[in-house]
Every structure is written in C-alpha cells, then in structure tokens.
C-alpha positions in Angstrom: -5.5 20.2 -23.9 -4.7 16.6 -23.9 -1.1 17.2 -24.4 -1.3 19.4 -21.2 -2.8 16.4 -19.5 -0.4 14.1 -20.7 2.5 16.2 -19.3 0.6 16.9 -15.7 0.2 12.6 -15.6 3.7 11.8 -16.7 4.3 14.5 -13.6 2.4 12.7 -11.1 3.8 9.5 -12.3 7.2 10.5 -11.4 6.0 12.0 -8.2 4.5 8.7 -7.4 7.9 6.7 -8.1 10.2 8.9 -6.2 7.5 8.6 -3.3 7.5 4.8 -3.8 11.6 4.3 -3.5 11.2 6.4 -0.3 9.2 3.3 1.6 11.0 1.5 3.8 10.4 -1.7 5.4 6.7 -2.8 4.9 4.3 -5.7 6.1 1.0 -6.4 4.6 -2.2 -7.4 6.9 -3.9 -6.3 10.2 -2.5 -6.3 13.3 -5.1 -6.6 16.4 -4.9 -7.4 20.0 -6.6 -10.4 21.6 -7.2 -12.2 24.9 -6.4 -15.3 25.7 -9.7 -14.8 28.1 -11.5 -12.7 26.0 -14.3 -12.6 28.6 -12.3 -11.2 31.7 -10.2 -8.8 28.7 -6.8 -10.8 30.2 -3.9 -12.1 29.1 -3.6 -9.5 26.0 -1.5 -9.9 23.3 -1.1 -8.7 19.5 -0.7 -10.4 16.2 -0.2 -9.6 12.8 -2.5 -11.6 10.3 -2.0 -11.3 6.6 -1.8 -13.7 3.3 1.3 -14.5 1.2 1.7 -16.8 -1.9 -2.4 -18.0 -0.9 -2.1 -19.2 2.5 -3.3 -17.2 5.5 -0.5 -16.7 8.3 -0.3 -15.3 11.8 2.9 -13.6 13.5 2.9 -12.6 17.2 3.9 -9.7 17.9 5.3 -8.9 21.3 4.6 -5.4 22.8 8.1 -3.8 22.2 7.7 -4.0 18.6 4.5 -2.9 18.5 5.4 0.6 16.9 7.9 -0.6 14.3 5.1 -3.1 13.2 2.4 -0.6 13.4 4.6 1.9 11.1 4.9 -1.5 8.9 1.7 -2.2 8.1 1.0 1.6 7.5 4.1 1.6 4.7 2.4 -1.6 3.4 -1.1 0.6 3.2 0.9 3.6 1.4 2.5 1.2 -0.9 -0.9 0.2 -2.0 -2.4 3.0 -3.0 0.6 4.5 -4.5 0.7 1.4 -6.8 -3.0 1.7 -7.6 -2.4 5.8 -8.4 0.3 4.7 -10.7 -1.8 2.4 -12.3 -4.7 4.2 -13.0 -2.4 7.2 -14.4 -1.3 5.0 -16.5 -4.1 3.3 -18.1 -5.3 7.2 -18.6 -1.9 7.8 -20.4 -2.1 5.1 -22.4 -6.0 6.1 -24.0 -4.8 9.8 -24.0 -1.6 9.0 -26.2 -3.8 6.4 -28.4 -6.1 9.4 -28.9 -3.3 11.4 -30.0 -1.4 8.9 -32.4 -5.1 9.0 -34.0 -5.5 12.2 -35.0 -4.5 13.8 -38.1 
C-alpha cells in the first residue's frame, strides 16, 4: 500500500510542476478600487497593494490594464497553492519513504 501511495504522490508532484512552468506573468497582492472622495463614490481609481523584500508597496493601476493585472494577481494566487500542494506532497513522501527504508 505505501508503495502505491508513493507512486500516486510522485504522480501528482509531476502534475503540479508541469502545471507550475505553464504560469505566466504573475503579481502578488490585492488589487481594489478607491475614491479619491470616498463619500460622493468619485474620482475612482485602482491599485495594486502587495509586499516585496519586507516593505509594503502600492502601484496604480490605470483602467486599461485592469484585466491583464486582474489575471496577474490570479497567476500569483495559483502559484501559491500549487507551491503549497507540492510541499505538502512532499513532506508526505519523505515520511512514507523513511517508513519504507525502515522495514525489514
């Protein structure tokens, strides 16, 4: 049984890195829209706020983009939890293999 499971994660590992070098271009953070009079809802306009290397930026992001930014940031998202997948997979391949050098 484990060796069956070690084949099905070393599966889904390789699933997960020929999903990951099929991202494209990718942002991190959370784009929203604001007002600069946020009482009247006018003068409307979109940024992009994130953290890189420890300090908090903000980009601006001006309406025509707004698609190719959106797409972006969802890339980013996918890139995530593909990396988390893998890692988890791995730390169970890891114990499962240990458990197998172990036995007799």
């Amino acid at each position: 049984m484990t060796d069956k499971r070690l084949a099905r994660i070393e599966t889904r590992i390789r699933a997960i890195k020929a999903q990951l070098t099929a991202i494209g271009d990718m942002r991190p953070g959370s784009l929203t829209r604001q007002y600069k009079d946020p009482d009247t809802g006018s003068g409307s306009y979109y940024q992009l706020s994130y953290t890189l290397d420890m300090k908090s930026r903000t980009d601006y992001i001006p309406r025509d983009c707004l698609k190719d930014v959106r797409r972006q940031v969802a890339q980013y998202k996918r890139f995530k939890a593909l990396s988390a997948e893998w890692v988890a997979l791995s730390i169970q391949w890891c114990r499962l293999a240990m458990k197998l050098a172990r036995r007799p």
